[in-house]
MDTraj code that builds the backbone (N, CA, C; nanometers):
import mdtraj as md
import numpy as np

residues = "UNK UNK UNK UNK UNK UNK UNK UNK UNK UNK UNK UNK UNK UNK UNK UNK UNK UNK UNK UNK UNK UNK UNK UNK UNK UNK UNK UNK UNK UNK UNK UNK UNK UNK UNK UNK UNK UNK UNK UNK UNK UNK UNK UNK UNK UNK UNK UNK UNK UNK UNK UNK UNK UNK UNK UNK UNK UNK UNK UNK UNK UNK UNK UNK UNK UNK UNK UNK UNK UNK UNK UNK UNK UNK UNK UNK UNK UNK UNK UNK UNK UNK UNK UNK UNK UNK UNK UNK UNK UNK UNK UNK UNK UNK UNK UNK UNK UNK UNK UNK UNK UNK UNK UNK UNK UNK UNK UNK UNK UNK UNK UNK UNK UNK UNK UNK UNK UNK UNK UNK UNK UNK UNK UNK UNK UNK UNK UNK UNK UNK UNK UNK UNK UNK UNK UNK UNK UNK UNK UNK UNK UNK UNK UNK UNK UNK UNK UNK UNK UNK UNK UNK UNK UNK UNK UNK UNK UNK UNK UNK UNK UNK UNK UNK UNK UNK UNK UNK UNK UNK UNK UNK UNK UNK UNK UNK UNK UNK UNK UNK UNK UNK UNK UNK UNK UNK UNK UNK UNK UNK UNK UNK UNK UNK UNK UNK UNK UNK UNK UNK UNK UNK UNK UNK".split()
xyz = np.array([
    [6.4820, 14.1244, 8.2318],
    [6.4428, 13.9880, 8.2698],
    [6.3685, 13.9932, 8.4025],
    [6.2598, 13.9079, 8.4106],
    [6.1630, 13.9339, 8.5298],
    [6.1998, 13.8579, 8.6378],
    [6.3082, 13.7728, 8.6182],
    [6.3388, 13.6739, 8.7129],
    [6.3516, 13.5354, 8.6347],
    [6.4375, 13.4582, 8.6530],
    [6.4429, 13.3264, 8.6005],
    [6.4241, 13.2459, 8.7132],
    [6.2694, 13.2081, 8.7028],
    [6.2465, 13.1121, 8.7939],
    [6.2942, 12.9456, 8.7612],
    [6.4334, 12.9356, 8.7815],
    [6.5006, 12.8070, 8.7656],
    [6.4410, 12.6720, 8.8262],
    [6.4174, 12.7073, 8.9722],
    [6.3719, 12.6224, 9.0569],
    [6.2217, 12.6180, 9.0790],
    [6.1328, 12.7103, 8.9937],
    [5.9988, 12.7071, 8.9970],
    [5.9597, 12.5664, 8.9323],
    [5.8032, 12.5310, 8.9640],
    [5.7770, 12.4171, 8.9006],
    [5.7067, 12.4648, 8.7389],
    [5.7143, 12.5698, 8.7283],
    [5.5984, 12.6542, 8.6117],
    [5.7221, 12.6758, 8.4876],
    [5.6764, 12.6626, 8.4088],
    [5.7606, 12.7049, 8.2707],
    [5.8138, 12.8158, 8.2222],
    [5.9164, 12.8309, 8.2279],
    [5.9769, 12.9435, 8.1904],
    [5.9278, 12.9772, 8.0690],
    [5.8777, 13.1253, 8.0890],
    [5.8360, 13.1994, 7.9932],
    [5.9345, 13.3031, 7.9067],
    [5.9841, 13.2774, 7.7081],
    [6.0736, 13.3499, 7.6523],
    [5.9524, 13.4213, 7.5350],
    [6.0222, 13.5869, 7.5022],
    [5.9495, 13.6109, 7.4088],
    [6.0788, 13.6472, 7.2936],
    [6.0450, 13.5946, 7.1794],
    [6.1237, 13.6512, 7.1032],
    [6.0478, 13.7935, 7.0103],
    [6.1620, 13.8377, 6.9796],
    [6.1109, 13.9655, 6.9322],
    [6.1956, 14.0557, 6.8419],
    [6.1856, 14.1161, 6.7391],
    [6.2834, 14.1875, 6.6446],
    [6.1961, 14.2345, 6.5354],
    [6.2601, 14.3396, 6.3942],
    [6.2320, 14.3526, 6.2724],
    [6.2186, 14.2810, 6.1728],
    [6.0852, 14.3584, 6.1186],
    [6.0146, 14.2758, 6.0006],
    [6.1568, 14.2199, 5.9339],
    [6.1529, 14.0873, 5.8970],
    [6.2506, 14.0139, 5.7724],
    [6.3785, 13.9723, 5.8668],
    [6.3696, 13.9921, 5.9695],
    [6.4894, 13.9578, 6.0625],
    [6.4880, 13.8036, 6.0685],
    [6.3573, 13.7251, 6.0938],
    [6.3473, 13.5821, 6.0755],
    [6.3065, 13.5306, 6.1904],
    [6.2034, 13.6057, 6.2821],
    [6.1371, 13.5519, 6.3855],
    [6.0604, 13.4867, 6.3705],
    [5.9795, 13.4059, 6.2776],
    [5.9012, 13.2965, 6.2566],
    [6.0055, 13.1470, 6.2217],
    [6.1093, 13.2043, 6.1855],
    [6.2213, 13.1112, 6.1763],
    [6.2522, 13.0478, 6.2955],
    [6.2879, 13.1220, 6.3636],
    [6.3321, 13.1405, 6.5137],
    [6.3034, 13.0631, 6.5995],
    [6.1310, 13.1273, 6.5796],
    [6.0037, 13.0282, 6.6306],
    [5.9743, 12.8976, 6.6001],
    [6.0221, 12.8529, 6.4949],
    [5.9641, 12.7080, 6.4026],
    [6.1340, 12.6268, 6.4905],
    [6.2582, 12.7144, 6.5091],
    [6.3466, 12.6633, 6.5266],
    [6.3594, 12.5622, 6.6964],
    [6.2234, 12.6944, 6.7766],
    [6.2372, 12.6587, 6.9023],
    [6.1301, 12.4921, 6.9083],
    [6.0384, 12.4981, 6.8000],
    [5.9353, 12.4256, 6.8419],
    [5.9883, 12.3131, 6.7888],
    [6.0595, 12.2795, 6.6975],
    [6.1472, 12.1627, 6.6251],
    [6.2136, 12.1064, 6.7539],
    [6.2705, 12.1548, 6.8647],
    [6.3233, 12.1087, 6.9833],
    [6.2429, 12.1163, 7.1103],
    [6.0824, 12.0592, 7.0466],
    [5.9273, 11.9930, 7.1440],
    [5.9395, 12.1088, 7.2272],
    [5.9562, 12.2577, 7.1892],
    [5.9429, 12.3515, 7.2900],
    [5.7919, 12.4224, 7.2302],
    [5.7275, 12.4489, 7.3258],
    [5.5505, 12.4656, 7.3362],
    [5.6155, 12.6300, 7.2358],
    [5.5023, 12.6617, 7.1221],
    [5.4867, 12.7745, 7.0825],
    [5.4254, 12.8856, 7.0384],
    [5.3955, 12.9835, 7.0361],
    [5.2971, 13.0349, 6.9690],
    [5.3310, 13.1877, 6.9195],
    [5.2837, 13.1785, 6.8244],
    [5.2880, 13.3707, 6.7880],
    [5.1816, 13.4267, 6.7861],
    [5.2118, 13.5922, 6.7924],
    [5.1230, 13.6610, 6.8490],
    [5.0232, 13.7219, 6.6772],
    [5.0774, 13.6557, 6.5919],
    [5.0405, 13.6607, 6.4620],
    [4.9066, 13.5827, 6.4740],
    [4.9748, 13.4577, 6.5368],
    [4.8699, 13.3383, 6.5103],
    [4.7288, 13.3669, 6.6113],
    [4.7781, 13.4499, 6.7371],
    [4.6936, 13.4805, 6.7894],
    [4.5666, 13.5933, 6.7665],
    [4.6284, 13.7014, 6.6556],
    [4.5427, 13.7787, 6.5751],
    [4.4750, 13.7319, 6.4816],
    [4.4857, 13.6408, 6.4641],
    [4.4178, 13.5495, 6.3142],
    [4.3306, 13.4617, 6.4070],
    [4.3284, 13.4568, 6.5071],
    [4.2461, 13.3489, 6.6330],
    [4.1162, 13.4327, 6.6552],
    [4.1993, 13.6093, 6.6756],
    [4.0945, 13.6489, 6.7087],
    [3.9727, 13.7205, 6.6376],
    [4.0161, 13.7590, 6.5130],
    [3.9871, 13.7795, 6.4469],
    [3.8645, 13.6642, 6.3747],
    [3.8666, 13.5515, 6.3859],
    [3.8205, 13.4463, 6.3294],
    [3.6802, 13.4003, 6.4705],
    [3.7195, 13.4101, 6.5687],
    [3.6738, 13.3334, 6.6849],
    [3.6103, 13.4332, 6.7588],
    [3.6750, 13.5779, 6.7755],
    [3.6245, 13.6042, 6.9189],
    [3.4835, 13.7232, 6.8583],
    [3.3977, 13.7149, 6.9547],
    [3.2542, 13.7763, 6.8430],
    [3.2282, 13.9261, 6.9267],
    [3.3746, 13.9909, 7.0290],
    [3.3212, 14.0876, 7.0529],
    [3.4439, 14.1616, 6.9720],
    [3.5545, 14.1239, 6.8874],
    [3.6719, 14.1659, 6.7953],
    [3.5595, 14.2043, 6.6563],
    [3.5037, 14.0863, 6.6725],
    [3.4674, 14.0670, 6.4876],
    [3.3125, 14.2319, 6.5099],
    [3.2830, 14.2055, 6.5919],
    [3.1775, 14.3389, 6.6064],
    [3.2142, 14.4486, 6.6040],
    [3.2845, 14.4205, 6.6688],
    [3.3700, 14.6050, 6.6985],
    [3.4295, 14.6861, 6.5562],
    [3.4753, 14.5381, 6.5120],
    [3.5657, 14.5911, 6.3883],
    [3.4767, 14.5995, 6.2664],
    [3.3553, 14.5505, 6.2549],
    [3.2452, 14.5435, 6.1749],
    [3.1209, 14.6784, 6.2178],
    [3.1437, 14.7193, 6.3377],
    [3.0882, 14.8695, 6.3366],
    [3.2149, 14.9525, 6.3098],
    [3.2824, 14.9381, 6.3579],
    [3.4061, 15.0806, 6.3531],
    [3.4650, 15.0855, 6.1533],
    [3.4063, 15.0126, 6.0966],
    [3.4716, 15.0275, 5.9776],
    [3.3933, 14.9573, 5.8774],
    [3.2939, 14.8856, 5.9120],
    [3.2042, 14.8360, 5.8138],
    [3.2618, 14.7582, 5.6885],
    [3.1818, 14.7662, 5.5485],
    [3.2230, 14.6846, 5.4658],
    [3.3552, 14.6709, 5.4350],
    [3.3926, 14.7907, 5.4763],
    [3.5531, 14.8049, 5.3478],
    [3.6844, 14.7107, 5.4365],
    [3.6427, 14.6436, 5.5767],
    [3.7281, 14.5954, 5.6232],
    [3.6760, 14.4505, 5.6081],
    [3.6326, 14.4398, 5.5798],
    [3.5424, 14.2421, 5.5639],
    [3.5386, 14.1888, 5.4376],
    [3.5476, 14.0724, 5.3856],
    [3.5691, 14.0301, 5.3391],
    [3.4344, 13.9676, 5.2259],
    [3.3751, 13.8980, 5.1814],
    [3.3021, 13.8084, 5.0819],
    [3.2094, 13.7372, 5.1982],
    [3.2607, 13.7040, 5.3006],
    [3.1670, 13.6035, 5.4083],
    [3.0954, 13.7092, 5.5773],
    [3.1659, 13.8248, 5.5539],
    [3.1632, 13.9234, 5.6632],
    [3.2511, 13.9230, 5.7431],
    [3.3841, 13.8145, 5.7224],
    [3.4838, 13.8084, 5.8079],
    [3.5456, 13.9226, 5.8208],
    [3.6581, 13.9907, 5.9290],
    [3.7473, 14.0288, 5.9181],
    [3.8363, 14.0368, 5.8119],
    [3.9020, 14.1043, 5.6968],
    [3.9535, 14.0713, 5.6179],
    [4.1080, 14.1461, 5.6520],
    [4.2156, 14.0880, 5.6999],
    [4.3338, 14.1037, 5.7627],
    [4.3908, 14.2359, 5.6638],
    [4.4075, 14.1905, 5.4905],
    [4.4872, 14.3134, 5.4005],
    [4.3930, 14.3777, 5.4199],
    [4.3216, 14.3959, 5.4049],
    [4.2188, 14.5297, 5.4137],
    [4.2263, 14.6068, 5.5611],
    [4.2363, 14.5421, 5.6222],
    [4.2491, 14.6425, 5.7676],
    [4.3973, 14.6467, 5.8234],
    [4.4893, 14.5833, 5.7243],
    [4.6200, 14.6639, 5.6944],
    [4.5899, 14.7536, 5.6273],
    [4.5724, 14.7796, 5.5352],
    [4.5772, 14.9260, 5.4361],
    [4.5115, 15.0422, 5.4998],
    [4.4209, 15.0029, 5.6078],
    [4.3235, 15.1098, 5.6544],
    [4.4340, 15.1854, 5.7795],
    [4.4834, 15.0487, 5.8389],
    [4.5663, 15.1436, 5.9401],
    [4.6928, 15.1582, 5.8809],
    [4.7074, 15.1202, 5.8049],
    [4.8721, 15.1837, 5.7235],
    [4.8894, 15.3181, 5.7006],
    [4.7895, 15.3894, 5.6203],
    [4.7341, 15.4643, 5.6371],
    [4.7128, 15.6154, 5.7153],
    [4.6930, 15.5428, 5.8580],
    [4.6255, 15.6434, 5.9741],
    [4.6263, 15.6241, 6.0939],
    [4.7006, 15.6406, 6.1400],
    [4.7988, 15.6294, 6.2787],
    [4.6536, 15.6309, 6.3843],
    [4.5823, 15.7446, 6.4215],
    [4.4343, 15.7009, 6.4802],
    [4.3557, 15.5676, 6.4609],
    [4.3636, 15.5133, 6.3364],
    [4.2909, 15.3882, 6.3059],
    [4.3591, 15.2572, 6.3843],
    [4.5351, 15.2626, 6.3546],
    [4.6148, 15.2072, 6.4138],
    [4.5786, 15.1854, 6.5596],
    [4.5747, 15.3019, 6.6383],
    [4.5867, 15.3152, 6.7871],
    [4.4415, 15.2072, 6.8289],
    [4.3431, 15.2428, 6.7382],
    [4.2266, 15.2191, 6.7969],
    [4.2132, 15.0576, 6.7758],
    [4.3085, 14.9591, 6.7095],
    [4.2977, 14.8782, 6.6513],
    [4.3868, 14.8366, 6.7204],
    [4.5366, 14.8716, 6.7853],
    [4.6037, 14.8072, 6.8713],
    [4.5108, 14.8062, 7.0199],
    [4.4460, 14.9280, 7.0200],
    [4.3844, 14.8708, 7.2087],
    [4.2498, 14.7708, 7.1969],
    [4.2268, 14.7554, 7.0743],
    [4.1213, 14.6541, 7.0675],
    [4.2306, 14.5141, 7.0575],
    [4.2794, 14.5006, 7.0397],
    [4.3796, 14.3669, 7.0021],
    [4.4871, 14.3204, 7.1088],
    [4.5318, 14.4136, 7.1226],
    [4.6690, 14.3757, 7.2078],
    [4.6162, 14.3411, 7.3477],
    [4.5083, 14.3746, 7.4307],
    [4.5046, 14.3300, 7.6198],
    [4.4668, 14.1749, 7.5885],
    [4.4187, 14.1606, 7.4402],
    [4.3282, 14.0324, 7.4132],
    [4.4065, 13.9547, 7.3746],
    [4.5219, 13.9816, 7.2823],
    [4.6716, 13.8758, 7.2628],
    [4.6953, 13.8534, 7.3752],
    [4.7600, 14.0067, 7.5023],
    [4.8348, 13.9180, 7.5793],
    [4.7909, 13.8380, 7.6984],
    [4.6055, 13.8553, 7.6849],
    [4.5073, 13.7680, 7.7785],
    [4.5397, 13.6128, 7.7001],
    [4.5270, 13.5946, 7.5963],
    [4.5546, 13.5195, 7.5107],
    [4.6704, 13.3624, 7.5026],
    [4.7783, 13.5028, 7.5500],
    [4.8972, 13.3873, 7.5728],
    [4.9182, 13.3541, 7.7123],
    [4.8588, 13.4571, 7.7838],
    [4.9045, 13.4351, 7.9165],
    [4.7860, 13.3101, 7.9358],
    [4.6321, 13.2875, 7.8730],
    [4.5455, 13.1494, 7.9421],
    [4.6857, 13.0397, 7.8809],
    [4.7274, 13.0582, 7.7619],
    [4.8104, 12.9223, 7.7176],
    [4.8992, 12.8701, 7.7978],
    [4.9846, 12.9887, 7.8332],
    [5.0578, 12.9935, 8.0006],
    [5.0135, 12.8875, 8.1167],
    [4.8635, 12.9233, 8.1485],
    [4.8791, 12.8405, 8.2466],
    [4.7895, 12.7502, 8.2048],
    [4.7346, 12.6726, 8.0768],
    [4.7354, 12.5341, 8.0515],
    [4.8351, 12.4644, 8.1049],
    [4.9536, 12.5494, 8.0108],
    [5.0888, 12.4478, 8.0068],
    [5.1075, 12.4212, 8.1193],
    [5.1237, 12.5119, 8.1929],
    [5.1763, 12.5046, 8.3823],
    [5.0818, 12.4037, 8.4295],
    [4.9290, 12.3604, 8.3788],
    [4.8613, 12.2901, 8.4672],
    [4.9018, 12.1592, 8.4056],
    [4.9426, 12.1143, 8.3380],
    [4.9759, 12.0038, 8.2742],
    [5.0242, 11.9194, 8.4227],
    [5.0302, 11.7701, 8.3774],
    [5.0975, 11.6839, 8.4546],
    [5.2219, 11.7047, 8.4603],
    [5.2878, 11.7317, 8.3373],
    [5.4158, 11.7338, 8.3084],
    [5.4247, 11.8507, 8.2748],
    [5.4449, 12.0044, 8.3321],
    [5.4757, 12.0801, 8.2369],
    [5.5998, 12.1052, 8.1392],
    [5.6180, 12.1986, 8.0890],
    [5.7249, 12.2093, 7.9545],
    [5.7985, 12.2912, 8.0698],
    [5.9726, 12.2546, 8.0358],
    [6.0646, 12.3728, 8.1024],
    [6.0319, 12.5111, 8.0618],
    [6.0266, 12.5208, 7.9435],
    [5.9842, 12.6597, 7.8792],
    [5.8903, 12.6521, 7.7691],
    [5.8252, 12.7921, 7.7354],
    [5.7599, 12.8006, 7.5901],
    [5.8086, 12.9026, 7.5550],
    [5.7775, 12.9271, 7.4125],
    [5.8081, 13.0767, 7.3618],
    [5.7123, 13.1253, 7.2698],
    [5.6939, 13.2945, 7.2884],
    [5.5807, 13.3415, 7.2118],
    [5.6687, 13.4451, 7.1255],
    [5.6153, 13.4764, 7.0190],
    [5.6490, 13.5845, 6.9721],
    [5.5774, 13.6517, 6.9305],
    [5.6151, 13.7861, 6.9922],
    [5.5508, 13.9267, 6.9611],
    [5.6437, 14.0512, 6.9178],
    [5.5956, 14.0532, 6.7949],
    [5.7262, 14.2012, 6.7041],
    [5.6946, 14.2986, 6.8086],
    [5.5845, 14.3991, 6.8364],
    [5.6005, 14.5059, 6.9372],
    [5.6299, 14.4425, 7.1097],
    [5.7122, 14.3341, 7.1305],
    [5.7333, 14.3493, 7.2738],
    [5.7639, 14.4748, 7.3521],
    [5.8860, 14.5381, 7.3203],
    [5.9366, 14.6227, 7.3976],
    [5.8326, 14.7565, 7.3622],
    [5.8075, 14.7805, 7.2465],
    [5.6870, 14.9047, 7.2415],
    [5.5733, 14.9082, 7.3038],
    [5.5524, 14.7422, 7.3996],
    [5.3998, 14.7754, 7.4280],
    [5.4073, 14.7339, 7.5785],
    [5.5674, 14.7213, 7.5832],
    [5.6309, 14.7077, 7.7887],
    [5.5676, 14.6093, 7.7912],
    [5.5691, 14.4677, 7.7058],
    [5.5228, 14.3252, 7.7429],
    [5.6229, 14.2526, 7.7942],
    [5.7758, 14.3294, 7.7487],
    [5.8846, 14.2604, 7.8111],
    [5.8890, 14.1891, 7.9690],
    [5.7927, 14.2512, 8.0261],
    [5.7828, 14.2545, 8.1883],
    [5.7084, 14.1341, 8.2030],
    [5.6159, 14.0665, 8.1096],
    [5.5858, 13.9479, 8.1438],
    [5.6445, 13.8190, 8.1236],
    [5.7822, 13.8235, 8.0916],
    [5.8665, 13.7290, 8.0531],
    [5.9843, 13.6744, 8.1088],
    [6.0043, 13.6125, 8.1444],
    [6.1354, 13.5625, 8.2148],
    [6.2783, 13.5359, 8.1469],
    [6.2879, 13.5581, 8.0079],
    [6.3594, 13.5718, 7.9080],
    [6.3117, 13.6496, 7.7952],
    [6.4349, 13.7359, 7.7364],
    [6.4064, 13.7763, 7.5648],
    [6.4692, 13.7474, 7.4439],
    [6.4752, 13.7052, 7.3468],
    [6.5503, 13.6224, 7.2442],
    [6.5078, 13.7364, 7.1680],
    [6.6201, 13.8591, 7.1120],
    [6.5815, 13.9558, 7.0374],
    [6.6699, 13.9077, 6.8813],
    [6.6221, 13.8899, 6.7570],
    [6.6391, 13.8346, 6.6306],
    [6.6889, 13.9732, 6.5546],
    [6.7728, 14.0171, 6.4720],
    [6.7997, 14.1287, 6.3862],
    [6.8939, 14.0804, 6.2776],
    [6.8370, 14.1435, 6.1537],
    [6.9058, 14.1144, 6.0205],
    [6.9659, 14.2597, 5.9753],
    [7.0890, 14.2677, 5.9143],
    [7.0928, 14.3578, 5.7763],
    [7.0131, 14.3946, 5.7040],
    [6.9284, 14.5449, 5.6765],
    [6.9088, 14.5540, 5.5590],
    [6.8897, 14.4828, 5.4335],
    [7.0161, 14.4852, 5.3660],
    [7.0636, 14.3953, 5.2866],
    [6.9729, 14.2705, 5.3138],
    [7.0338, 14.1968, 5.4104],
    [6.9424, 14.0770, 5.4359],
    [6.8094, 14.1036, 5.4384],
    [6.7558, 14.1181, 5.4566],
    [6.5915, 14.1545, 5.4654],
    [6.5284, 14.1699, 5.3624],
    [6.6041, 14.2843, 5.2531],
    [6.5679, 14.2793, 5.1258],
    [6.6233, 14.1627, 5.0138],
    [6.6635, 14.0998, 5.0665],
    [6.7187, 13.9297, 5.0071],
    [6.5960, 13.8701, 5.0136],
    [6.5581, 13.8568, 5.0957],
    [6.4325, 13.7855, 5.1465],
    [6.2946, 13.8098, 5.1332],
    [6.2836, 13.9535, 5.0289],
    [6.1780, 14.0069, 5.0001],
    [6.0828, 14.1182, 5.0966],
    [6.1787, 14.1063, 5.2314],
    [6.1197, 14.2005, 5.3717],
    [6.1143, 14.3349, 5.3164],
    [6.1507, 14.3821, 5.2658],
    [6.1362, 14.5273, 5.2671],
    [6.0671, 14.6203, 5.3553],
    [6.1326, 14.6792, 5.4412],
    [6.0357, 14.7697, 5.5433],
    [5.9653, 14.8535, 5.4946],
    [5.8562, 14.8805, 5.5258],
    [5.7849, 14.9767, 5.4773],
    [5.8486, 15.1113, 5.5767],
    [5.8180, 15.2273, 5.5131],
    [5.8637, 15.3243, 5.5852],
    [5.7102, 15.4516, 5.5974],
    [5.6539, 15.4055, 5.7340],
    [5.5655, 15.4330, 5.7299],
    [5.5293, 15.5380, 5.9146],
    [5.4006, 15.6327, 5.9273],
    [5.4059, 15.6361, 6.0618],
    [5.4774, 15.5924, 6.1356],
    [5.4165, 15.4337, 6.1555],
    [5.4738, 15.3595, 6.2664],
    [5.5910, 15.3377, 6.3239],
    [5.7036, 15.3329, 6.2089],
    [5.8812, 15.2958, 6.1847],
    [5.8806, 15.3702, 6.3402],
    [5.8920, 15.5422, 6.3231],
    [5.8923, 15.6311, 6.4016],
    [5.8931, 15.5873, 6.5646],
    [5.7937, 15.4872, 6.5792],
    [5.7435, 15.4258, 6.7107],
    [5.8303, 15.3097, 6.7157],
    [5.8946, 15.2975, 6.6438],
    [5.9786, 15.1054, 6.6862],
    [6.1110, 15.1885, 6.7561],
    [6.1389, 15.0636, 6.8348],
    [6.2639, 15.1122, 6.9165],
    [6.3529, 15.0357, 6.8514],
    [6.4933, 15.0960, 6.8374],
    [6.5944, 15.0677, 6.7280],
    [6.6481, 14.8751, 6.7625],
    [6.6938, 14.8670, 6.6433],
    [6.7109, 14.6910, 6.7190],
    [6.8473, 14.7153, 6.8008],
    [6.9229, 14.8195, 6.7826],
    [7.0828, 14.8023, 6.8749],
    [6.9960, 14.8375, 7.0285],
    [6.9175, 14.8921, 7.0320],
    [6.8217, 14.8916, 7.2087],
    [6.7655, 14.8052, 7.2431],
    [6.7054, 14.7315, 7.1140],
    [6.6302, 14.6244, 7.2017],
    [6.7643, 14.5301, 7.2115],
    [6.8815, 14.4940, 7.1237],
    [7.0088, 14.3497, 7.1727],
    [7.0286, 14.4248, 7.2792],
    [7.0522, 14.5366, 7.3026],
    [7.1105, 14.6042, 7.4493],
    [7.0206, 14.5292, 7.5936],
    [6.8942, 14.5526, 7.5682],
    [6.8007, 14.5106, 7.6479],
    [6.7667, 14.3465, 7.6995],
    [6.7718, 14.2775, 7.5659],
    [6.7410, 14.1442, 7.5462],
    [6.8335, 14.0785, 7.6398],
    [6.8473, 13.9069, 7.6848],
    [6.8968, 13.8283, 7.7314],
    [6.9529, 13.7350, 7.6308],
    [6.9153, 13.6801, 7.4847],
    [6.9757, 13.6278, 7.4081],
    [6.9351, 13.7361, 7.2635],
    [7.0787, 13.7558, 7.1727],
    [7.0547, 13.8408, 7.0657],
    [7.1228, 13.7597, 6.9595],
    [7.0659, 13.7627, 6.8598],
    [7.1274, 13.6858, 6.7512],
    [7.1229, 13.7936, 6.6019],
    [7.2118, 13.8126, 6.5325],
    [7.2408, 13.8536, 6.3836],
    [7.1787, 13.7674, 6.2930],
    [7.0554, 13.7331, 6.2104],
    [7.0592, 13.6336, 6.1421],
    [7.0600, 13.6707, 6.0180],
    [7.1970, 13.6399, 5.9773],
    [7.2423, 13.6398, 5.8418],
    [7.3690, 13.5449, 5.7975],
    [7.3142, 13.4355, 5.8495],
    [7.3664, 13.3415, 5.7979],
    [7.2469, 13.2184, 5.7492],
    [7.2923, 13.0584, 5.7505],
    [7.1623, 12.9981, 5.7210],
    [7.1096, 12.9293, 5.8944],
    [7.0313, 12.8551, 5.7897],
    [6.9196, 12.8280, 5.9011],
    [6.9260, 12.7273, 5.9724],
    [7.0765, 12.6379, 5.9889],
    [7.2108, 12.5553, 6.0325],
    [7.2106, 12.6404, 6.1520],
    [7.2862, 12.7401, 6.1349],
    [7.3430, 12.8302, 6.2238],
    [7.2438, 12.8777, 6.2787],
    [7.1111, 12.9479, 6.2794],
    [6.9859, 12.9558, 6.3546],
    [6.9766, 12.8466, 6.4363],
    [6.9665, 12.7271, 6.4025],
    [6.9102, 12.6122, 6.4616],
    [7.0138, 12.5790, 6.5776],
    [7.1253, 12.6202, 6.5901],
    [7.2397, 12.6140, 6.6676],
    [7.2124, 12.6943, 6.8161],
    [7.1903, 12.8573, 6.7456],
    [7.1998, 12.9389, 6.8259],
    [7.0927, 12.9142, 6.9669],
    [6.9364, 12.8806, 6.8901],
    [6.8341, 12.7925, 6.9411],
    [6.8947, 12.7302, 7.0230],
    [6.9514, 12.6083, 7.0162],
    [7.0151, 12.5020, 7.0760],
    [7.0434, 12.5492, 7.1897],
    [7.1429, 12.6447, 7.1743],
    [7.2312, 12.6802, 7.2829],
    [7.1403, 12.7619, 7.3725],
    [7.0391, 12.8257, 7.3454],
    [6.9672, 12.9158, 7.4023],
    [6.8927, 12.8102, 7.5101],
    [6.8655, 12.7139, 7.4685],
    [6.7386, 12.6379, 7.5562],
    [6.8416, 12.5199, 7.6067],
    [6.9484, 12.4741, 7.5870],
    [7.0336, 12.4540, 7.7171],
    [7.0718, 12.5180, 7.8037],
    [7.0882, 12.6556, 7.7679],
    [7.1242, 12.7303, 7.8746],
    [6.9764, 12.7468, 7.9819],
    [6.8828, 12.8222, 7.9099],
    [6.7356, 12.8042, 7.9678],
    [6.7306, 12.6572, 8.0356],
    [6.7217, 12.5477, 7.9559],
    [6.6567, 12.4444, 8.0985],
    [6.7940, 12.3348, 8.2014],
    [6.8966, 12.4526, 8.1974],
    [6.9983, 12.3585, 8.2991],
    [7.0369, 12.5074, 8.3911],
    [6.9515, 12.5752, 8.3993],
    [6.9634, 12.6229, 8.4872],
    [6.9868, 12.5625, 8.6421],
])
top = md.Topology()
chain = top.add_chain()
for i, resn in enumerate(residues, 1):
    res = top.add_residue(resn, chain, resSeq=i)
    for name in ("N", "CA", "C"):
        top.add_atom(name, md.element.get_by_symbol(name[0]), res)
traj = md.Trajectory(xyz[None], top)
């Protein structure tokens, strides 16, 4: 935790973060249902991908047709399969992406802060927090983890691929985190845990 600026006038910044099928978009939909500002770092790859014209170039020389789509867009499954694949393609595709997500959330950051009113907190979520040491820009972590079992209930199935290798186990990241939740129950009990998380966050 970077500091909980309680008494700051700026919004406390939480990232949530965990494994595929664990239910961090849940999580996320759970925080924003209680008018808390949100965004994922999903939504922010699909931003950039769509919007920014030095992403869409790069990725349109470095890989040409087979990653674009019918209109010349970016085409997201297709440049999954390419870096699924090939751990080099991967690398070269996270340092094109990731300084630009977390430039990304951090301008949203200080909209919010410039507001008249800002928000006590927002929350972003990003699955590689702790793999990419983004933890450090956050003033809270809300780390999400399911069962197995659960995951494949839900159709998650991990792929078991390169990458797995590179994730840090979820019992390190609850070790690490400031709020950790099991979610394998329903989405009652999510909406609870939420609750309690962002009373505790804004009565600091």
């Amino acid at each position: 935790m970077t500091g909980a600026a309680g008494h700051s006038p700026r919004p406390l910044s939480v990232a949530i973060t965990g494994g595929i099928g664990a239910g961090k978009s849940e999580t996320l939909a759970a925080f924003a249902r209680r008018g808390v500002p949100t965004v994922s770092s999903d939504e922010l790859v699909h931003r950039l991908y769509r919007e920014d014209p030095d992403v869409r170039k790069a990725i349109a020389e470095h890989w040409g047709e087979r990653a674009l789509d019918e209109r010349g867009d970016p085409d997201r499954t297709r440049i999954a399969e390419i870096v699924f694949a090939d751990r080099d393609e991967l690398a070269w595709l996270e340092q094109l992406l990731h300084p630009r997500v977390a430039r990304a959330y951090t301008d949203w950051a200080e909209q919010l802060a410039r507001l008249p009113e800002p928000p006590r907190l927002f929350v972003v979520e990003i699955p590689l927090l702790y793999e990419t040491g983004g933890q450090e820009r956050f003033d809270a972590v809300v780390v999400v983890t399911a069962p197995p079992e659960v995951r494949a209930a839900r159709g998650r199935k991990v792929r078991q691929d390169d990458r797995t290798a590179r994730l840090i186990p979820d019992e390190e990241k609850v070790r690490r985190a400031d709020y950790a939740y099991v979610n394998d129950g329903t989405l009652e009990e999510l909406d609870r845990f939420v609750g309690r998380v962002v009373q505790d966050l804004t009565t600091r």
